[in-house]
VEXMAR-256298 format. One record per residue (C-alpha): residue number from 0; residue in three letters; chain; y, z, x. Coordinates in Angstrom, 3 decimals. Layout:
BEGIN
+-------+-------+-------+----------+----------+----------+
! marmi ! kekol ! pator !       c2 !       c3 !       c1 !
+-------+-------+-------+----------+----------+----------+
!   NUM !   ala !     A !        Y !        Z !        X !
...
+-------+-------+-------+----------+----------+----------+
//
This chain:
BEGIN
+-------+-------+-------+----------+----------+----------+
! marmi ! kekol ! pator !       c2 !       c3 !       c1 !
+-------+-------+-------+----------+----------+----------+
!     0 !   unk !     A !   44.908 !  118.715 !   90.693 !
!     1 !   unk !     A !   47.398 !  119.952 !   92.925 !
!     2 !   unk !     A !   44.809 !  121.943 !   94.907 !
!     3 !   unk !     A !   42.102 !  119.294 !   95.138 !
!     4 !   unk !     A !   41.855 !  118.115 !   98.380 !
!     5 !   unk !     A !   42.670 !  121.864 !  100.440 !
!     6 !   unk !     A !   38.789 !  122.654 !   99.214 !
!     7 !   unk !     A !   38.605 !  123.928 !  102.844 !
!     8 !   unk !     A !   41.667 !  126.267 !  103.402 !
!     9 !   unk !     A !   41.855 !  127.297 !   99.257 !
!    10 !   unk !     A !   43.847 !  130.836 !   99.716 !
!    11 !   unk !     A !   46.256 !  129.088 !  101.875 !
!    12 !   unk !     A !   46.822 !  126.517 !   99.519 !
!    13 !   unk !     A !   47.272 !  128.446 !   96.947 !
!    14 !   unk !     A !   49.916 !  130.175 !   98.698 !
!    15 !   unk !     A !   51.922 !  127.147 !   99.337 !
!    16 !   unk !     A !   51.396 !  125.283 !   95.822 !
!    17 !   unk !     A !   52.935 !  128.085 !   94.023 !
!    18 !   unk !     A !   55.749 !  128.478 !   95.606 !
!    19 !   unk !     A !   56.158 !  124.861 !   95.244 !
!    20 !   unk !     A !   55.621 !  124.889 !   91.470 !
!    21 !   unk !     A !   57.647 !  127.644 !   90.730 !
!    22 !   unk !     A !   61.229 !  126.278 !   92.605 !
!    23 !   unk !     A !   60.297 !  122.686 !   90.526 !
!    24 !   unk !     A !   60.050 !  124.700 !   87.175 !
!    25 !   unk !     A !   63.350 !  126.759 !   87.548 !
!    26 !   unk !     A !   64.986 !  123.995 !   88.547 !
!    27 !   unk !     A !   63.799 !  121.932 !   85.225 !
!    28 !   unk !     A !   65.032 !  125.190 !   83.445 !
!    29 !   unk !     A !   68.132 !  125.812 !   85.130 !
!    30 !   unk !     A !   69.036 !  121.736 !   84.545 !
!    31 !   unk !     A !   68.061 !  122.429 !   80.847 !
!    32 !   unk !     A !   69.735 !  125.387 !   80.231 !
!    33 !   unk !     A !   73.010 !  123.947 !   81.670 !
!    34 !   unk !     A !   72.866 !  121.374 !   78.471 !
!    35 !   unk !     A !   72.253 !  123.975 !   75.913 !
!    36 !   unk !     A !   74.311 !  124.074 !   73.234 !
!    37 !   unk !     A !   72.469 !  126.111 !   70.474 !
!    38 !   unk !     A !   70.605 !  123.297 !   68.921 !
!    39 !   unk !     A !   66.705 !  122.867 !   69.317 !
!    40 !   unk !     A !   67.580 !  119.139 !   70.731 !
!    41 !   unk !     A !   67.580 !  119.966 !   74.118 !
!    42 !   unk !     A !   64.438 !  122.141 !   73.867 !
!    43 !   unk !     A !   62.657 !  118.678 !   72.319 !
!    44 !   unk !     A !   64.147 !  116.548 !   74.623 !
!    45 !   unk !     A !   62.855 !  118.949 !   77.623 !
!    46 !   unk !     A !   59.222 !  119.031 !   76.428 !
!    47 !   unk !     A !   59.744 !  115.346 !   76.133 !
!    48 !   unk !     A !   60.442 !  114.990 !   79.715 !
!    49 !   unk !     A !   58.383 !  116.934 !   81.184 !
!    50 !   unk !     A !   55.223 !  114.849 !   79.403 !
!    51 !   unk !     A !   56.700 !  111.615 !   80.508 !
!    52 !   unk !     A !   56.888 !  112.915 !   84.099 !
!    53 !   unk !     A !   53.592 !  114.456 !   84.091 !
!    54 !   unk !     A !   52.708 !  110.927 !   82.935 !
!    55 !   unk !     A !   53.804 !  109.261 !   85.172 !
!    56 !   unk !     A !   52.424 !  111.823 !   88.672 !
!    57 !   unk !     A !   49.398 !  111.078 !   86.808 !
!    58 !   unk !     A !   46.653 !  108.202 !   87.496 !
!    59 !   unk !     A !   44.654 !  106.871 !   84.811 !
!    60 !   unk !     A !   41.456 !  105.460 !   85.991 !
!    61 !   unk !     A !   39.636 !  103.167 !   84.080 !
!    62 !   unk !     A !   36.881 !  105.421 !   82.953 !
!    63 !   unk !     A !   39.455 !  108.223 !   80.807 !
!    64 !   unk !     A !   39.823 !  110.442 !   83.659 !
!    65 !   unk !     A !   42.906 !  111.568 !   85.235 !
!    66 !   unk !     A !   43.560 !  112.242 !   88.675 !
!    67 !   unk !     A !   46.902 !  113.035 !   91.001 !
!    68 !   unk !     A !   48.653 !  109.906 !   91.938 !
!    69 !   unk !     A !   48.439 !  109.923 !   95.762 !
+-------+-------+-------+----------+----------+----------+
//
């Protein structure tokens, strides 16, 4: 969804998504793996967060699709 609208310029898009997508998910991690404390809790509560915010970037039209909030 990311990618949708650079149709056009798709390699160069590419190359600036993942970048993007990688320093978001190590940061998740590394915020994660500061609250560890040997339980599975935080490992729930981190799956659990990251589906609420994926939620909520999300945008539920009326007909069951979903596309990226703008």
């Amino acid at each position: 969804m990311a990618m949708r609208s650079l149709g056009q310029v798709a390699g160069l898009g590419a190359s600036l998504i993942a970048p993007g997508s990688s320093l978001v998910a190590t940061l998740f991690a590394v915020g994660l793996g500061a609250l560890y404390d040997g339980t599975i809790s935080v490992l729930a509560c981190g799956i659990f967060l990251a589906g609420v915010i994926s939620l909520l970037l999300s945008d539920r039209s009326t007909d069951g699709t979903v596309t990226a909030a703008r």
